[in-house]
C-alpha positions as CSV (number, residue, x, y, z in Angstrom):
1,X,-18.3,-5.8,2.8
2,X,-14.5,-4.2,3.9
3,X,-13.8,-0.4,4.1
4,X,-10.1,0.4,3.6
5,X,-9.2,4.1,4.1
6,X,-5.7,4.8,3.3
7,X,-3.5,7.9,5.1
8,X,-0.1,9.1,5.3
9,X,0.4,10.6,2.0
10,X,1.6,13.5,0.9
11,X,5.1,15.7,-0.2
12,X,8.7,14.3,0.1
13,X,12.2,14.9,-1.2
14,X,14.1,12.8,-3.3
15,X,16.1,10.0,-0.4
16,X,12.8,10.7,2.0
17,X,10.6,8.5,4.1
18,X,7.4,8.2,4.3
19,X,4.7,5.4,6.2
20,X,0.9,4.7,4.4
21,X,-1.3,3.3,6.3
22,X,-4.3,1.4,5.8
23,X,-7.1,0.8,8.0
24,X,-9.7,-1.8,7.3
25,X,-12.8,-2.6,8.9
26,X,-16.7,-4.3,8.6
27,X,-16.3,-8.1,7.2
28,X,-12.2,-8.0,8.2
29,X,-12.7,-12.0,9.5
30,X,-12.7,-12.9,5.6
31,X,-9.5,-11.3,4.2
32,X,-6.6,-13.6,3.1
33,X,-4.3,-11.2,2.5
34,X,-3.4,-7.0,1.6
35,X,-1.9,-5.6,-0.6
36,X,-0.4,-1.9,-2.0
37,X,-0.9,-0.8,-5.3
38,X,0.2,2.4,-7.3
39,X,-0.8,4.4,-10.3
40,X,1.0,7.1,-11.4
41,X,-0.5,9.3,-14.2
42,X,-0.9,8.1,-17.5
43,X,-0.2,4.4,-16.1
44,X,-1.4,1.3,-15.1
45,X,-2.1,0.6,-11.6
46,X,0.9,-1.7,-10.9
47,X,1.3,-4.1,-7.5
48,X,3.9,-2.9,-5.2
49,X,3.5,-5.4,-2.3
50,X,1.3,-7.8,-0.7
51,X,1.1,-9.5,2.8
52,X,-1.0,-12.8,4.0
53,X,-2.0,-13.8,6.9
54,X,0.5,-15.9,7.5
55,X,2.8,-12.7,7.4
56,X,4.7,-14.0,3.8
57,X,5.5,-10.5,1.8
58,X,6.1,-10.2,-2.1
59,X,7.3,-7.1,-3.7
60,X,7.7,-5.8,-6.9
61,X,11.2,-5.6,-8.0
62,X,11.7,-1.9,-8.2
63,X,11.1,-1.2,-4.9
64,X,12.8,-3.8,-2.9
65,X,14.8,-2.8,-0.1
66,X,13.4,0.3,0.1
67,X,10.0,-0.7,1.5
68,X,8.2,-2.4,3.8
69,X,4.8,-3.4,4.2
70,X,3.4,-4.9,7.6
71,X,0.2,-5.7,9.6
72,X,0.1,-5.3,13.5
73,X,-3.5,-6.7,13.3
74,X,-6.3,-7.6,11.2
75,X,-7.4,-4.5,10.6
76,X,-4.0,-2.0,10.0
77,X,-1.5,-2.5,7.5
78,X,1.2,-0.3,6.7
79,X,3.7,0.7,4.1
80,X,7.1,2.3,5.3
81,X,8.6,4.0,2.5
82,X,12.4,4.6,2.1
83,X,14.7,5.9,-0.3
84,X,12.1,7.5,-2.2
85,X,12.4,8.6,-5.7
86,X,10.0,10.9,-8.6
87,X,9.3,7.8,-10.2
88,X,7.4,6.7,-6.6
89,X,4.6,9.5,-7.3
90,X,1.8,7.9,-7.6
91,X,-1.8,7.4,-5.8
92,X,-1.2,4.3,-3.8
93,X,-3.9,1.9,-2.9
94,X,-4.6,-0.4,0.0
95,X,-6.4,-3.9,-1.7
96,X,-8.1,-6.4,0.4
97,X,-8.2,-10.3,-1.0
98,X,-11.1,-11.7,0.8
99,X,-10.8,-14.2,-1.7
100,X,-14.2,-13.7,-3.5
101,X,-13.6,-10.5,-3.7
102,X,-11.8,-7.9,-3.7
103,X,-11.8,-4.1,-2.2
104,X,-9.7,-1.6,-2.4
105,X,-9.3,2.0,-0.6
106,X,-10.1,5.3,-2.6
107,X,-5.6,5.9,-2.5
108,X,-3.4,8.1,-0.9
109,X,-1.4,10.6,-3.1
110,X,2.6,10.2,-2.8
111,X,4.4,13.1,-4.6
112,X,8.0,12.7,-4.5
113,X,9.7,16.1,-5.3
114,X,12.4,18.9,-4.5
């Protein structure tokens, strides 16, 4: 079994920053690879980026070049935020791929607003 717990939500204007976190821990030794995920209301959760092991990143087309997602270890990987915009409110999710499986984190809320 893997916990995620994300933090670092919350309220930001329009151009703002802000950086999720996600912290993972039990069974870590079997995950492949993390991911961020966001569902705003009314929508489908949708994949906003993903990171292996190997440190290769994908990200969704509407929010490239305005954020980053990164690991320092195993067990933390982050989502720096830039550039924010409404349409970025959403409750983000950390996902773990531990290849038979996957978890996922209970989400952080992003509101993006003046």
């Amino acid at each position: 079994q893997v916990q995620l717990v994300e933090s670092g939500g919350g309220l930001v204007q329009p151009g703002g920053s802000l950086r999720l976190s996600c912290a993972a821990s039990g069974s870590i030794f079997g995950i492949r690879a993390m991911g961020w995920y966001r569902q705003a209301p009314g929508k489908q959760r949708e994949l906003v980026a993903t990171i292996t092991n190997a440190g290769r990143t994908n990200y969704a087309d509407f929010v490239k070049g305005r954020f980053t997602i990164s690991r320092d270890n195993a067990k933390n990987t982050y989502l720096q935020m830039s550039s924010l915009k409404s349409e970025d409110t959403a409750v983000y999710y950390c996902k773990a791929d531990a290849g038979f499986r996957d978890y996922w984190g209970p989400g952080t809320q992003v509101t993006v607003s003046s």
